[in-house]
N, C-alpha and C positions, 0 to 999 in steps of 0.2 A: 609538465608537457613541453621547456624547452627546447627546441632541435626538433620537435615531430613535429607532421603536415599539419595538427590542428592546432587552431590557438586557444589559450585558457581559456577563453569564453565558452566555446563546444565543448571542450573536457567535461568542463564545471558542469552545464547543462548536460551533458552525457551520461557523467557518473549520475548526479543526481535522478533524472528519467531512469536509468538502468536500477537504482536503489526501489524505483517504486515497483517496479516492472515484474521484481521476484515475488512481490509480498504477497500474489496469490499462493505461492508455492511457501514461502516462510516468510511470516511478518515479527520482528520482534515484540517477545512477552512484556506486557506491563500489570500493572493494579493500579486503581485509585479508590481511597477510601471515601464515601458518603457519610456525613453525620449527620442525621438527627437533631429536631428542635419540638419537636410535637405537632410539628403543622406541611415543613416543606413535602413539598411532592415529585417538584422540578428540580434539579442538579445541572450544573455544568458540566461537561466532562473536557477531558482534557485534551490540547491541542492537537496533542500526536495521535489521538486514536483513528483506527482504521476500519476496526469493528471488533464489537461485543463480545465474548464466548459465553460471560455467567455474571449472574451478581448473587451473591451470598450473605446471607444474614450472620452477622457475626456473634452472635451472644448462643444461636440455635447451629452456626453453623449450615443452615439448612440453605440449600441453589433455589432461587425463587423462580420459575417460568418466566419466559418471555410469553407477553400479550397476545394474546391470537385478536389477530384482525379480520373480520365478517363482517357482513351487513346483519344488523339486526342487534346485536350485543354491544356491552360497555363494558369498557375495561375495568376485569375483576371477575366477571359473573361467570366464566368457568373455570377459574381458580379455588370458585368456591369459599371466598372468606378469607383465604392465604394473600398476599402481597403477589402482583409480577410485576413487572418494566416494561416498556419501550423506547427504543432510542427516537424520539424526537421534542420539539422541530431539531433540525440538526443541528450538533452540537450539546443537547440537554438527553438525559435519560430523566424519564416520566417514572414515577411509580403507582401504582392503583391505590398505592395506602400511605399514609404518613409515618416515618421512622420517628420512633419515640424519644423524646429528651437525651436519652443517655443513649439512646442505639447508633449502629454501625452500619452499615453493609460494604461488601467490600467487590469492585468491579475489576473481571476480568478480561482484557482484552487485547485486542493485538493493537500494535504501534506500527508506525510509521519508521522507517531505518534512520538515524541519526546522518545528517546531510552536510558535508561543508559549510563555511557562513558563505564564503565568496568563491569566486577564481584565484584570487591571489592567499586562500586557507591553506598554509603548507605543513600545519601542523596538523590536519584532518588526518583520523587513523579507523578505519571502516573496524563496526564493531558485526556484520553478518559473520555467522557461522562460515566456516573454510571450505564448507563444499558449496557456496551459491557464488565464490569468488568468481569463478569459469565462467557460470553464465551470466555474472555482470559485466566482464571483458566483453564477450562477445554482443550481447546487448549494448555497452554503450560506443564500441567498435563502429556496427552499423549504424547507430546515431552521431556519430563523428564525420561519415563520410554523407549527411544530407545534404550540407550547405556546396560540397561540390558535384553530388549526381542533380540537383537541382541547376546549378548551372550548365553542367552538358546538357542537360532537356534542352534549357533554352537556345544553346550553341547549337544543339542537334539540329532544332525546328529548319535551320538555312541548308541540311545538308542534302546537296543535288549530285555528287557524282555517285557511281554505283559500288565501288569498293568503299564509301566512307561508309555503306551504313544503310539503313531507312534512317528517318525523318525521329521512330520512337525506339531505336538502338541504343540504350545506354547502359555499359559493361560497368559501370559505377551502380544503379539500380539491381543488378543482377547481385554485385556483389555484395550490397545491403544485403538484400532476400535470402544470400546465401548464411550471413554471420546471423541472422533473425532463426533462419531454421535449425543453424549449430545451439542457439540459443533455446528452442524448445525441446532440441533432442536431448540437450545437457539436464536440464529442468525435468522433465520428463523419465531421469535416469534416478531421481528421488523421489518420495512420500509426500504427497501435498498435505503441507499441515492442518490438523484435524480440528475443529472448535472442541472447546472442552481441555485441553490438554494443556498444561502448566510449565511442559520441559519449553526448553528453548535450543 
């Protein structure tokens, strides 16, 4: 960002903010493997996830449900004797049944976009798919320009002649709103990623 109005600090928080902002529209694909000891029930899961699509028994193969939550039931009881999941507390996927000694299952889910470490990361090379590039520019665009249409608020508040303006005239706010809406129509012009689906 040398030579432009914003300094590294905003970039960095820009792209970053812009990197989560897509992931209802495309988050990247991951897996993570659970093993089995004949007893665990609770798992970790991993830093990056965003949410769940499936988990899979690996020796059958077979997509285990997620839990259904109601008053009245415990988890398992309309599974019927089969294994499901749920993700909590947060951070851990539960399962209704214990995976056996030698078993697997294997979780699928979307991730979080891989992020710079810092402002001064200049070796950072964005791994999204080439059509949500648009709407991270414009996303992280109007995130660039907060720290100055926040200051004209507060410049604005003193203004008393009649050509400056009203009091809540800030052509900086306008023109956030404007790169946010280029931002939805952009988004908006692809297929929101579907649970269940493995491409990326």
């Amino acid at each position: 960002p040398d030579g432009d109005n914003s300094d590294d600090d905003i970039v960095f928080d820009a792209v970053c903010a812009a990197l989560d902002a897509v992931l209802p529209w495309h988050a990247k694909r991951s897996n993570q493997t659970l093993s089995g000891d004949g007893s665990l029930v609770s798992f970790a899961v991993e830093d990056d996830l965003y949410e769940i699509d499936g988990v899979q028994l690996s020796d059958t193969g077979m997509l285990i449900p997620q839990a259904v939550i109601a008053p009245g039931i415990y988890q398992g009881d309309i599974t019927a004797g089969e294994n499901d999941w749920i993700e909590y507390p947060h951070g851990y996927i539960l399962l209704s049944k214990a995976l056996g000694s030698d078993d697997e299952a294997e979780v699928f889910y979307r991730a979080y976009w891989d992020k710079p470490d810092d402002a001064e990361d200049t070796e950072f090379v964005l791994t999204v798919p080439a059509y949500l590039e648009k709407g991270l520019v414009f996303y992280a665009a109007a995130y660039c320009l907060v720290p100055q249409l926040v200051e004209a608020s507060d410049i604005g508040q003193w203004k008393t002649r009649v050509d400056s303006g009203d009091p809540e005239d800030n052509p900086l706010e306008k023109t956030a709103k404007f790169l946010l809406n280029l931002f939805e129509i952009e988004m908006k012009r692809h297929p929101v990623q579907t649970a269940g689906s493995r491409t990326s």
